[in-house]
C-alpha positions in Angstrom: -30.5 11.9 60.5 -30.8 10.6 57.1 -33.5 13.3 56.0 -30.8 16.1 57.8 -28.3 15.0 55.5 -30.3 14.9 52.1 -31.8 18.3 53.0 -28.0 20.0 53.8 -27.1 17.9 50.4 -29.5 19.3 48.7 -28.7 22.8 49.9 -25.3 22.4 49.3 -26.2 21.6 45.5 -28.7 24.7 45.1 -25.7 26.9 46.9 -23.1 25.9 44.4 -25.2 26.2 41.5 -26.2 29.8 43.0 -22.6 29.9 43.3 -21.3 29.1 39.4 -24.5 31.0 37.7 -23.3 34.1 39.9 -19.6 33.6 38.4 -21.2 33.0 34.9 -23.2 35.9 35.3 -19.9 38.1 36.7 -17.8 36.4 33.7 -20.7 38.0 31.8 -20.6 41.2 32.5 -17.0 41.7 32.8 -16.9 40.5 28.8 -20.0 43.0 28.1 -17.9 46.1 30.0 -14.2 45.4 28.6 -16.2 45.5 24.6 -18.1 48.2 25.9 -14.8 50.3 27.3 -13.3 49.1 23.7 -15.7 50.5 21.9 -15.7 53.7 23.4 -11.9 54.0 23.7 -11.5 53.3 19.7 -14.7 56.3 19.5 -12.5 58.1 21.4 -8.9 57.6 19.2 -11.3 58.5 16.1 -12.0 61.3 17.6 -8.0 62.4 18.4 -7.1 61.3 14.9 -10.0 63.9 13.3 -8.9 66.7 15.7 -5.3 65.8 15.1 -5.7 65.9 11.5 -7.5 69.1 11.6 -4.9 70.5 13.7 -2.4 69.4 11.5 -4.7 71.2 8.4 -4.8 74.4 10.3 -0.8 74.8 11.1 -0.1 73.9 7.6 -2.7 76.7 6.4 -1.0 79.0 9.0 2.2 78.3 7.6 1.5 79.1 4.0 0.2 82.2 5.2 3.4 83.4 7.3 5.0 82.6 4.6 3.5 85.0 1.7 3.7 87.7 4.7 7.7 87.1 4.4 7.8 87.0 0.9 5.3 90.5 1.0 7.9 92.3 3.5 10.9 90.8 2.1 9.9 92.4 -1.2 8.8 95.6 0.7 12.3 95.8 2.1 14.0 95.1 -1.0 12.1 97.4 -2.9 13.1 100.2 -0.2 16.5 98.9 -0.4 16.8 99.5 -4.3 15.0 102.7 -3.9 17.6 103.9 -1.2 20.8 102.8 -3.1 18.9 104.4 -6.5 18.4 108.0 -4.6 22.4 107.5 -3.4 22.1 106.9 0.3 
């Protein structure tokens, strides 16, 4: 009896050591995956914030350019305007 219950003790130690390295081991890798999902996430915001930006770059560049092709045809139409009034129509 004696040697049943020191061999199921025994047991019962090496399961719950099993037990607690498997959860340190879990803990682990759970750490190592949440920095490694950080560290791609904040690759990832870098990312938005350079195509952002660039976006940003582009519109403003579009803008300036729209703009001279007002000023262009709002002088075109004056200049037709002047010319009309100058021939008396």
């Amino acid at each position: 009896d004696k040697i049943i219950k020191e061999a199921n003790d025994k047991a019962e130690k090496i399961i719950n050591n099993a037990q607690e390295e498997a959860e340190k081991l879990i803990k682990r890798i759970k750490e190592e995956a949440k920095k490694e999902g950080k560290i791609i996430i904040e690759r990832e915001e870098e990312s938005a914030r350079i195509e952002a930006d660039n976006i940003r770059k582009n519109c403003e560049r579009e803008k300036e350019e729209l703009g001279k092709n007002s000023l262009k045809n709002i002088d075109k139409a004056v200049k037709i305007v002047i010319k009309k009034v100058m021939e008396g129509k």
